[in-house]
N, C-alpha and C positions, 0 to 999 in steps of 0.2 A: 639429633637427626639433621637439622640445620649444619651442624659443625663438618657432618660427613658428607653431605652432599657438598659444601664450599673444598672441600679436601677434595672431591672426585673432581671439580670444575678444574681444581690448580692443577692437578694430575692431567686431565686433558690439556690442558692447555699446553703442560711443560713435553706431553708428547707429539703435538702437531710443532711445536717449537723446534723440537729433535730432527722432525721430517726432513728429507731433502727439498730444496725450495726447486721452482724448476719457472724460470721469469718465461714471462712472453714478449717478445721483442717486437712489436708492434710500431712504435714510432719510427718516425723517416724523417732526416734533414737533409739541410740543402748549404751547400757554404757560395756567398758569391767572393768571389777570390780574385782580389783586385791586387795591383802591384805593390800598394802599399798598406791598406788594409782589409780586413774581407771581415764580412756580415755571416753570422747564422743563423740561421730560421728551423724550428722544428715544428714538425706537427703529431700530435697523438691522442688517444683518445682523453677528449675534455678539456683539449688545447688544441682548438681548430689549427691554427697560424700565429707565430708569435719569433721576433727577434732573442736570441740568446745573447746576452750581453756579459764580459767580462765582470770579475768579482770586483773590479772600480765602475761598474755601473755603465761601460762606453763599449765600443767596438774595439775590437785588440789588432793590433798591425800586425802587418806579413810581416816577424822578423824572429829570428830565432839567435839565440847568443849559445858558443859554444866554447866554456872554459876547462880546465883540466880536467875537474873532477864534479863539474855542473853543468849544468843544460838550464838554460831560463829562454819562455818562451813570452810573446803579445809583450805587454806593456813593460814587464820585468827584462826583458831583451831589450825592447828599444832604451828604457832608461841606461841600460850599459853600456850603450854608445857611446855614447860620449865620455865613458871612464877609459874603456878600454875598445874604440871600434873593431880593431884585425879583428877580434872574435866576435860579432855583431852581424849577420848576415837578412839580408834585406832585399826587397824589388828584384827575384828569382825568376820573375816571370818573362823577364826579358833576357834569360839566357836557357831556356827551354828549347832542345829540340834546335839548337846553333852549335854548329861547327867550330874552333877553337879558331877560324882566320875569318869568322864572318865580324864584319863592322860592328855588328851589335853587341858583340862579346870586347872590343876595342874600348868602346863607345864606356862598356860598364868599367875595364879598368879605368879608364879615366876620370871618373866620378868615385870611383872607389879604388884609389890606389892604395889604402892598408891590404887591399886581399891579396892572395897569389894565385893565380888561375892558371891552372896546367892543362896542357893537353892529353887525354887519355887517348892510350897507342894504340887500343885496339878499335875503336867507337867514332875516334873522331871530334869528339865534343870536349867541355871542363869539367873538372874538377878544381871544388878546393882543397890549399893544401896550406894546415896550419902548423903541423907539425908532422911527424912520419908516423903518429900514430892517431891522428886528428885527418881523415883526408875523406870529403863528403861531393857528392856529386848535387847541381843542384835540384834532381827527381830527389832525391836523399832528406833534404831539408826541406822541399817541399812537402813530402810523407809527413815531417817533425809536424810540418804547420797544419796539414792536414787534422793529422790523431788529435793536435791540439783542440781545433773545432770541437771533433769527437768528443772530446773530454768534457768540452764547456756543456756541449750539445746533452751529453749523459748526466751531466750533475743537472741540468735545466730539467730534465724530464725527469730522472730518476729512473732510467732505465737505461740496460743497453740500447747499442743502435750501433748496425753496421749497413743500413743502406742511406746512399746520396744522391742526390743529384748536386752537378758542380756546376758553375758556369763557367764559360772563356771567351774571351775576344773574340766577336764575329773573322775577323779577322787572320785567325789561327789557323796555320796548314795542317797536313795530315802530322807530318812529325813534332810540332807542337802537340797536337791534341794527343798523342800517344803520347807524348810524356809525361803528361796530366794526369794520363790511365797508370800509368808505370807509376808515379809518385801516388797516386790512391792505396795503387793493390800493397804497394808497399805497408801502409801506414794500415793496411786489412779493412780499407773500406771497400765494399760493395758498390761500385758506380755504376745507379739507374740506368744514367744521362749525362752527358757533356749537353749541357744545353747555350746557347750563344747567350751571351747576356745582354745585349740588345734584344733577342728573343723573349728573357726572362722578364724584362721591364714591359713589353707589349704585352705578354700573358698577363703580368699584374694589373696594368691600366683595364685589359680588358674585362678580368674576372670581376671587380668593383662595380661592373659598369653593363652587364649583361642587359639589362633592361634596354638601355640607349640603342644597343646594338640592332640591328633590324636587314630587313633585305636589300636596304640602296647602301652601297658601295661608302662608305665613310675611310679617307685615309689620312691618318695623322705622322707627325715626325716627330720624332726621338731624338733631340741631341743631347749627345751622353759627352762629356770631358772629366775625364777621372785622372789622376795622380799621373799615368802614363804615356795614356793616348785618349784621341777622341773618335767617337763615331756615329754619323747619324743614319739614320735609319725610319726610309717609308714602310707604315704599314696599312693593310687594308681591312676592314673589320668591315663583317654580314653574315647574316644569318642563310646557311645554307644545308639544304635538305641532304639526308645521310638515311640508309638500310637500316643502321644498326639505333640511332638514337635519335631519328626523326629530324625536326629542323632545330638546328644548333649554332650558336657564332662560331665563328671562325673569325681567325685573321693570319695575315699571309703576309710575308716579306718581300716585299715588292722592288725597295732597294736599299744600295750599301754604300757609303761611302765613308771612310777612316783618314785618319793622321795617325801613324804607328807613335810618333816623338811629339805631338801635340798634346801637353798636359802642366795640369800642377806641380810636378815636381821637377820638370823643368825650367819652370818661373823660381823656384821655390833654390836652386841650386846658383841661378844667375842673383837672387839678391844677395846667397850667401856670398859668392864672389864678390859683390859688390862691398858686403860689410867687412870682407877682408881687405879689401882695395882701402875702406877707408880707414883702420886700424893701422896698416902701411903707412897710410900719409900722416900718422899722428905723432907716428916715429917715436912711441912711447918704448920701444925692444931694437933690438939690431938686428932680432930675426924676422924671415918672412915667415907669418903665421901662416902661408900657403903649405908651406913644407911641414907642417905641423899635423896631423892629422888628428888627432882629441882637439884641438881648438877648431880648427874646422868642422868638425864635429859638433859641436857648440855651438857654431856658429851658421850649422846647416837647423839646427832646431829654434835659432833665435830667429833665423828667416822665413819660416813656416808659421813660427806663431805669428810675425809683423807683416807678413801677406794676409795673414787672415783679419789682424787690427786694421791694415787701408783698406781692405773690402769695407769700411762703414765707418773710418776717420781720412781727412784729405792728409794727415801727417801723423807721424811717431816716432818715440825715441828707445830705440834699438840699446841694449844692455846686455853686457854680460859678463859677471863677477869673476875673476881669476882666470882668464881668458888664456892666458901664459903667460908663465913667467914668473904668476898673483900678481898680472896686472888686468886690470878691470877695463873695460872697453863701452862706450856711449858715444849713439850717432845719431845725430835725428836723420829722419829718411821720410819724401814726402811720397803721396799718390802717383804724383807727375813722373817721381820719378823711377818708379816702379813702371809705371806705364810704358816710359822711354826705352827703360833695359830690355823690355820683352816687348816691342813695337813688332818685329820681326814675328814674334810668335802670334799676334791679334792680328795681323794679314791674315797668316793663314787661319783664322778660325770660319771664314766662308766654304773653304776648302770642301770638307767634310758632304755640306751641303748639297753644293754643285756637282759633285762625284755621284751622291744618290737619287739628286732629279735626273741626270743622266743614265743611271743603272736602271730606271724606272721608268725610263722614256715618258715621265709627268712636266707638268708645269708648278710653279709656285700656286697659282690661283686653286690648283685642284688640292693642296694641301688646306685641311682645316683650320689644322692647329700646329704647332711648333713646340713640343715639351722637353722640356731640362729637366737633365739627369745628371748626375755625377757631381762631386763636392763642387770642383774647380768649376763649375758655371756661373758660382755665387761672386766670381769676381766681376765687378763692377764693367770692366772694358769690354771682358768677354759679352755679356750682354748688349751692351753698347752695338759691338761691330755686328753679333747676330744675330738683333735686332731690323738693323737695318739691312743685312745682306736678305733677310727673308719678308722684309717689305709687312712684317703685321704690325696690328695695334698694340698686341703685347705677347709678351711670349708666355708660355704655359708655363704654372709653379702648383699645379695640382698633384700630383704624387709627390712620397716622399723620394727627393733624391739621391740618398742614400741607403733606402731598404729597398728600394721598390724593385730589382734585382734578385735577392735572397727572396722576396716574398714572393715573385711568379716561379721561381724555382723550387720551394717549398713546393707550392701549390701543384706544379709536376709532379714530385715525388709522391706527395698524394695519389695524384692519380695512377701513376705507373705502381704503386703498392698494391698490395693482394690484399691488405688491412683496413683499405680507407674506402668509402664510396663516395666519388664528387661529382657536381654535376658538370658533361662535360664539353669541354669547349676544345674546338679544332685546332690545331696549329702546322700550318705548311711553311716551314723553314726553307731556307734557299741556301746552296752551296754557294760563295761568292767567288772561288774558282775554278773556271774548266778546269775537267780533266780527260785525255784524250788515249787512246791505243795506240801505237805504232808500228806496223811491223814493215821486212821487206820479203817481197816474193820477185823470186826469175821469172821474167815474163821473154816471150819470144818474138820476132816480128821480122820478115822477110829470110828466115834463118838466122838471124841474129841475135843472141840471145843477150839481153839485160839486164840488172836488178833494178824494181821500181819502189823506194819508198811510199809506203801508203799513211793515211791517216784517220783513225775513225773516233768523234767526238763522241766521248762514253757521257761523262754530266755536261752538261753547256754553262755558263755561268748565271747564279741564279736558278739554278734548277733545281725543283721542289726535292726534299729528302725526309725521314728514308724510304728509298726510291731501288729496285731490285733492276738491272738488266743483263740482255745476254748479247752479244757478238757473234755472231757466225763467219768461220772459218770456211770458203771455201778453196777447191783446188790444192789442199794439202793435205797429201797420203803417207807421209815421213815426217818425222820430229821434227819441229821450228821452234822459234820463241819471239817474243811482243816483248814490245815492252809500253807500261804505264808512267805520264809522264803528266805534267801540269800543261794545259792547251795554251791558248792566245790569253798574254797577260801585256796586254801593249797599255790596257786602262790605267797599269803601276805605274806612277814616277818613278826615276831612277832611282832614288833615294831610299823607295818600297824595292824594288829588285835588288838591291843591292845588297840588305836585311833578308830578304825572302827564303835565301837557300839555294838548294840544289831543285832544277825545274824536273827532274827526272828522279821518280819515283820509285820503278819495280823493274826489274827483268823477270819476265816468267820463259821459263825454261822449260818446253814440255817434252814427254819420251811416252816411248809405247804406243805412239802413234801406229807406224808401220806394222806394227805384230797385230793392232785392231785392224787395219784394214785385212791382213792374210787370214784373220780368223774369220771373218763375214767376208769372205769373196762373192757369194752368192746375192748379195744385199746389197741395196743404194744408198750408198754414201750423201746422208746431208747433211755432212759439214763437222768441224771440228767447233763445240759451241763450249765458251768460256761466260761461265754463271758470279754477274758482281752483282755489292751490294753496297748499298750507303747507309749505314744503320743512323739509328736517332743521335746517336752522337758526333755526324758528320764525320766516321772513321770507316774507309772505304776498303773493302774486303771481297778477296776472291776464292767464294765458295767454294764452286769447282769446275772442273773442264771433264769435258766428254766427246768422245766420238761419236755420234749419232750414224745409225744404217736403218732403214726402214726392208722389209720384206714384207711380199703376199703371200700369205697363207692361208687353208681353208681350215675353217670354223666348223666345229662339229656341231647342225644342227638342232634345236633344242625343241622340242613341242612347246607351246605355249601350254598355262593352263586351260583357257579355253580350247586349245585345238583335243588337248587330253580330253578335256569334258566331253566336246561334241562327239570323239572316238567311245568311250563311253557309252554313253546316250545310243551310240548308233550301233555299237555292238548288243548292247541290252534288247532294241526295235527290229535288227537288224540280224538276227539270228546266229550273230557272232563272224561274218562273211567278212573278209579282211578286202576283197575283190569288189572295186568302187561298181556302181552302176555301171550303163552304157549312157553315151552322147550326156552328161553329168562335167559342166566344168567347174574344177577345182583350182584353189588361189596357191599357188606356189612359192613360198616365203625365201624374200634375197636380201641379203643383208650386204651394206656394203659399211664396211667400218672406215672409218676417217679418224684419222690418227689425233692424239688430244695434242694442245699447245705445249711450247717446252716448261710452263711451270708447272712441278707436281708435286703438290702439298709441301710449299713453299713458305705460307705463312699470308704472302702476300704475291701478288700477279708480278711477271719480271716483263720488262717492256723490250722488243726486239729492238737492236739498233739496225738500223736499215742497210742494208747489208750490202755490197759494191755494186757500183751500178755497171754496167757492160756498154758501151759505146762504141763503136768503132773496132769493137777487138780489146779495148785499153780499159784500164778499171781510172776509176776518177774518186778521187774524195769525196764522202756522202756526210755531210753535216746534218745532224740531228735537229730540228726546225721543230720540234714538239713540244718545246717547253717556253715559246716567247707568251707573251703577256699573255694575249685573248687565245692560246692555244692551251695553257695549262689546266683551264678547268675543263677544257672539251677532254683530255689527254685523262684528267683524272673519270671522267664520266664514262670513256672508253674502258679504266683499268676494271669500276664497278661491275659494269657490261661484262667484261671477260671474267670476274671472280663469280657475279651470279651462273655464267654459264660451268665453271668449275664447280661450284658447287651441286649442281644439277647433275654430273656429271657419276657414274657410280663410285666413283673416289679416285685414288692418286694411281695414276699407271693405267687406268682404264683407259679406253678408245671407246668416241661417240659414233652409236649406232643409225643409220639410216635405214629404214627397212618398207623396202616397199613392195606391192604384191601384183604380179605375175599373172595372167589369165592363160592356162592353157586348156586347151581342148583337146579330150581323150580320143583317140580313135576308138567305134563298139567295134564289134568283133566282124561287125558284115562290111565295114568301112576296111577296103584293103589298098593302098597307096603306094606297095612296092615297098625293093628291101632300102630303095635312095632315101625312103620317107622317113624308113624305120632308124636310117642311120640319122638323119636330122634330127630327129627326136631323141637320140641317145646326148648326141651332142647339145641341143639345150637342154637336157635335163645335166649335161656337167655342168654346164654356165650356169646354172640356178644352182650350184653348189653357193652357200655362202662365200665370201672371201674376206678377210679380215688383215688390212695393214698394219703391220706390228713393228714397233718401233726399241731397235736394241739401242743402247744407251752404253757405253765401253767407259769407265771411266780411266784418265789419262793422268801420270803420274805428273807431279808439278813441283818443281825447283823454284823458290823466289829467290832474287838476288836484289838484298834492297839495295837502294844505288842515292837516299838522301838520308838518313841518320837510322845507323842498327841498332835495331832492338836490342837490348841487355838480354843477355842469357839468362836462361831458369836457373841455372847459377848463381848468376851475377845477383837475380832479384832475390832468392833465399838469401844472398849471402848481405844483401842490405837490409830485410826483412828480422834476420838475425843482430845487425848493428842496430839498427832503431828498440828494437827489443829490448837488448842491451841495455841502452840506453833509458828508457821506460821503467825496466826494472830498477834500475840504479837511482834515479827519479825517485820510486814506488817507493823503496829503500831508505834515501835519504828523508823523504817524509813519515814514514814511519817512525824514525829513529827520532825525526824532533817531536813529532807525536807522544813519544814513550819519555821522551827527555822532560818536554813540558808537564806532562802528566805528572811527573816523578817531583818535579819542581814545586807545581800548583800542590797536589798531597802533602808535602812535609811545612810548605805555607801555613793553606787551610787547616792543617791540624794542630800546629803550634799556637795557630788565632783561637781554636778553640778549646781548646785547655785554660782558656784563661777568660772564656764566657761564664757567666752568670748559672746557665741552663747546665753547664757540665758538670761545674762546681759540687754540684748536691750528687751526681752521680758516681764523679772519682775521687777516691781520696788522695789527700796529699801525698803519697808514698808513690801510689801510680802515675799520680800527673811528674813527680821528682825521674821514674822510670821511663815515662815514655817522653819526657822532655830531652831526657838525655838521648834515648834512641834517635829521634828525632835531631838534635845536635850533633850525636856523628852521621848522621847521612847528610846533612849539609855541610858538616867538613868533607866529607869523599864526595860528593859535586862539585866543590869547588877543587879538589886536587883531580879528582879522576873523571867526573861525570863529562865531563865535556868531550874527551876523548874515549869513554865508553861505548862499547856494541849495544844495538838494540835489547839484543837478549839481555846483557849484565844489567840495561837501566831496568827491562822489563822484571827480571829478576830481585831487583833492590827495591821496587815499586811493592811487588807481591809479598817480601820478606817482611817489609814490615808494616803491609797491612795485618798480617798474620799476627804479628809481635805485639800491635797495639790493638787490635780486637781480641786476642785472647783474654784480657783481662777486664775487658770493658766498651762495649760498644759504643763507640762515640757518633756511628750514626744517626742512634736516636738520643733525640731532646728528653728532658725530664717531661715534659708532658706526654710525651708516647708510651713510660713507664708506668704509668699513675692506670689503675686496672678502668676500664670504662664503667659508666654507669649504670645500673641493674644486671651487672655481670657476677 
């Protein structure tokens, strides 16, 4: 009985085994993606928050190597630097969303002159081009590095995972940040959030720290210097009262100020010059190792690790084995004079500073505290100089400056998942560039007629997001077009504009104007109203455009229930008489509807921009004044205001009711006032008709003409979605195949080792072990002539032949003790 219930257990098991498995995809990461290396963070269920770290135990570098018939990504890419750089691609981040003539794209060849960077003819931007069938864009490669994440991120959990959040440079314009988008979708992640990662570090400090948080006004600074650039950043943390989750921290970006070229890897490039400079003077070669690119090469990774030995020695001696030529290269190199080479670049580490007490309109004194972020802080001078540009006793070294980025991004992702419940905490992020409308309208004046460029400030800089608003259009009953542009950017050094791009964003082109106004002749025209939005990932979007025409019309009156009841009631008492009393006044219901606000069921409230002002006859510029410091939280308490009135409201497209009640007096029948009286009384009993303002809504067909970096086509992005794949599966492929290789190697090992154990010996005889040795012996002669250049299938095949060959005769997976019958059996 025992025997057959253990037989029914194996039978179940071997049938839920058979099932289709069907995973639940629950976990969310977040990558912080820095120029040179990027952190992952997952979270899932029974792993609140945690780093994913490379199978060497560290963080894996942005770098992706791309050879004829391999792909190697993180540490296996970077190690190929230096064999072979042209295929080694690296620090992508600085040529996102740039133009093929912008400095910044200059700036990389010159640091990388193994690449070839071409300009694509239809876009605008680069591409690399390694061979003509090797040609990758850098959205392309940044996908590679992405999925990589993915991968570490999926083997960490054990599960899929296709949503993220990412971080990027506060500093990133719109065409940046679409690239970012473009290189996810690619790589088929799901991006939550583009979250700022100065944003990402404030969320971590804050989440650890909820308790400290409270209702007085606490504001700290963030100075972040990572491998690229640096950025510091005021923020404000308090606990402030919310509808939906009562009183909660918050903390808000109060200010921004960057060095796009202020970084690590700029120090990091000048020592390597420097180690070349002095390899030149040792005159050990006739050539210059400048023109060398693998010695340089070398020589850029001997300088990163000797930056990071004088962070905590005053000197050291710089080495490096076969440098060219197999000649060997050694320099001592002191603190001082690291310090010297990069004097120019510890000026500017105030910089950063003083741009965000500015953007903040604070003082140093109102600042708490001052915390470092980013690897490159840990150098010695850096500290030194800001230290002293920000006058404390010591600078902050409580978070980790290297996760602490991925871990508030993580901790978004959580939240923003449908999977996770956290508790939760506010974040009002700031645009750090205007962005502005433009159009022009004919204006006329003594019969003369002009065009007057207008301009109307849609975000203002530092304006909370995401943030919904609308623009009203008036005086135009015919097709026009705007255009969106970057506003007042005078805060940039030239050196920042210069990088920046194109200041003009969008042409919108609108039609069907004119045919809305001939279809509503009868109706008043208010305005042609164009609906944006700045979603959470600072990627600014126009929903849609509309003609709006309001009309009056009458509302066909409704009996209340109570007025039904009391007819009721009074028909029942009342003998069924439809013929009110005499001298009996009755309340006569008027309704006046007042038309609701232009957002309807939006998501969130859109804030009107204040719309031209009329002076004189002339329209003037109206700058939007609602988002400076002590106005933003009045602006946000207003938005609350207007969503509880929405909410209140019968739902979307309704108009709010005003109804108030009327006394009129009947004339009885002995009461005669003439036929003047009787016409009076006809006439308000029309005016007590209801009336009801209705509001038509025409939507307007819309053209965008982007005018600072085109979007790749649904095309373009299948058709790199397809290469990456490619790519992936050939990857997938080639590891399989050393999978099947090993396997096949490891078996004819371990079984030859055990043919000649103790435990087998009593199980096979001599004749079998003479057979399957020899079996055994020709398949290690045909891996040594064929297996190496075998298909998966032929190894998988030679694997299966002769497990078949050597178990039919005799099981060698079991020991002589497994044979031996158990006891009391």
């Amino acid at each position: 009985m025992g025997g057959r219930k253990l037989a029914l257990a194996v039978l179940f098991c071997l049938v839920l085994a058979m099932l289709p498995s069907h995973t639940v995809t629950v976990a969310v990461m977040s990558v912080d993606l820095g120029s040179e290396w990027m952190k992952t963070a997952i979270v899932k269920p029974g792993v609140p928050m945690e780093i994913v770290l490379n199978n060497r135990g560290g963080k894996p570098p942005t770098a992706v190597c791309l050879k004829e018939n391999e792909r190697l990504l993180g540490d296996n890419a970077l190690g190929w630097s230096v064999k072979n750089p042209k295929t080694v691609y690296r620090h992508l981040q600085s040529l996102l969303g740039k133009k093929h003539d912008n400095l910044q794209v200059e700036l990389y060849k010159k640091r990388f002159p193994e690449h070839q960077l071409l300009e694509d003819p239809v876009r605008g931007t680069v591409y690399f081009k390694n061979s003509e069938e090797m040609q990758y864009t850098p959205e392309e490669l940044l996908g590679m590095v992405l999925n990589y994440s993915r991968v570490l991120a999926q083997d960490f959990a054990e599960q899929p995972i296709k949503d993220a959040v990412i971080t990027v440079p506060a500093f990133f314009n719109q065409a940046e940040r679409r690239a970012v988008l473009q290189a996810a979708q690619m790589a088929g992640l799901k991006v939550l959030q583009l979250i700022n990662d100065n944003t990402a570090v404030a969320l971590n400090y804050g989440v650890f720290r909820r308790k400290d948080i409270d209702n007085t006004v606490k504001n700290m600074m963030f100075y972040d210097m990572g491998s690229g650039s640096t950025t510091a950043t005021i923020v404000t943390y308090q606990t402030v009262k919310t509808k939906e989750y009562g009183t909660q921290p918050q903390l808000q970006i109060r200010g921004v100020g960057f060095d796009r070229g202020l970084g690590g890897f700029e120090m990091d490039l000048r020592l390597r010059d420097h180690l070349a400079k002095l390899f030149n003077e040792q005159k050990k070669s006739k050539k210059d190792v400048r023109e060398n690119h693998r010695a340089m090469a070398k020589l850029l990774k001997e300088a990163q690790r000797l930056k990071t030995v004088l962070s905590a020695n005053a000197d050291f001696m710089a080495q490096v084995e076969g440098l060219m030529d197999d000649i060997d290269f050694k320099a001592k190199v002191t603190r001082i004079e690291f310090e010297e080479l990069c004097a120019d670049l510890f000026e500017r580490v105030p910089g950063p500073v003083q741009d965000a007490l500015a953007t903040a309109e604070m003082k140093l004194d109102e600042i708490e505290q001052v915390i470092l972020v980013g690897g490159s802080t840990r150098v010695p001078k850096v500290q030194e100089v800001l230290l002293k540009a920000v006058g404390k006793g010591e600078l902050g070294k409580n978070i980790n400056a290297d996760e602490a980025a991925a871990m508030g991004a993580v901790y978004q992702a959580a939240a923003l998942s449908k999977a996770f419940k956290v508790k939760p905490f506010l974040v009002r992020d700031a645009a750090v560039f205007p962005i502005q409308v433009e159009f022009t309208r004919e204006t006329e004046e003594e019969g003369i007629k002009t065009l007057k460029h207008n301009k109307r400030i849609l975000f203002q800089r530092m304006a909370p997001y995401p943030q919904r608003k609308v623009i009203t259009f008036n005086r135009y009953n015919d097709d026009f077009e705007f255009y969106i542009n970057y506003g007042d950017l005078s805060f940039l050094s030239q050196e920042d504009l210069s990088v920046f791009g194109s200041l003009n964003l969008t042409t919108v082109k609108l039609s069907g104007i004119g045919s809305s106004f001939q279809k509503h002749t009868d109706a008043e025209s208010k305005g042609i109203k164009a609906h944006f939005n700045m979603d959470e990932s600072g990627v600014l979007l126009l929903d849609r455009v509309e003609s709006v025409f309001e009309t009056i019309v009458e509302e066909k009156e409704e009996e209340s229930t109570l007025t039904k009841l009391g007819n009721t009631i009074s028909t029942l008492f009342g003998g069924g008489s439809s013929e009110p009393a005499p001298n009996v006044t009755e309340p006569v219901q008027v309704i006046v509807i007042v038309s609701p606000s232009i957002t309807q069921g939006q998501g969130c409230d859109e804030e009107e921009v204040p719309p031209e002002s009329e002076k004189n006859g002339k329209d003037e510029d109206v700058k939007d004044t609602a988002q400076k410091d002590e106005g933003v939280k009045d602006e946000a308490q207003k938005d609350e205001e207007k969503q509880d009135e929405a909410e209140k409201s019968a739902g979307e497209g309704k108009s709010e009711e005003v109804t108030l009640f009327l006394l009129v007096k009947e004339e009885s029948d002995g009461e005669k006032s003439g036929n003047v009286e009787a016409e009076k009384d006809e006439e308000e009993e029309k005016k007590a008709k209801p009336l009801k303002k209705s509001k038509i809504a025409e939507e307007i067909t819309v053209e965008l003409v982007i005018n600072d970096i085109l979007d790749p086509t649904a095309d373009d992005v299948t058709a790199s979605k397809k290469k990456l794949q490619d790519l992936t599966d050939r990857d997938l492929a080639k590891q399989e195949r050393e999978k099947s290789l090993n396997s096949l190697e490891a078996f004819i090992f371990e079984t030859q080792d055990k043919l000649y154990q103790e435990d087998y010996q009593l199980v096979v005889s001599e004749g079998e072990k003479e057979q399957m040795s020899a079996k055994l012996s020709e398949a290690s002669e045909w891996m040594d002539e064929h297996g190496y250049d075998a298909t998966t299938k032929q190894l998988r095949e030679k694997l299966s032949q002769l497990r078949i060959l050597l178990v039919s005769g005799v099981t060698l997976s079991l020991s002589a003790s497994d044979l031996e019958e158990p006891d009391g059996s």
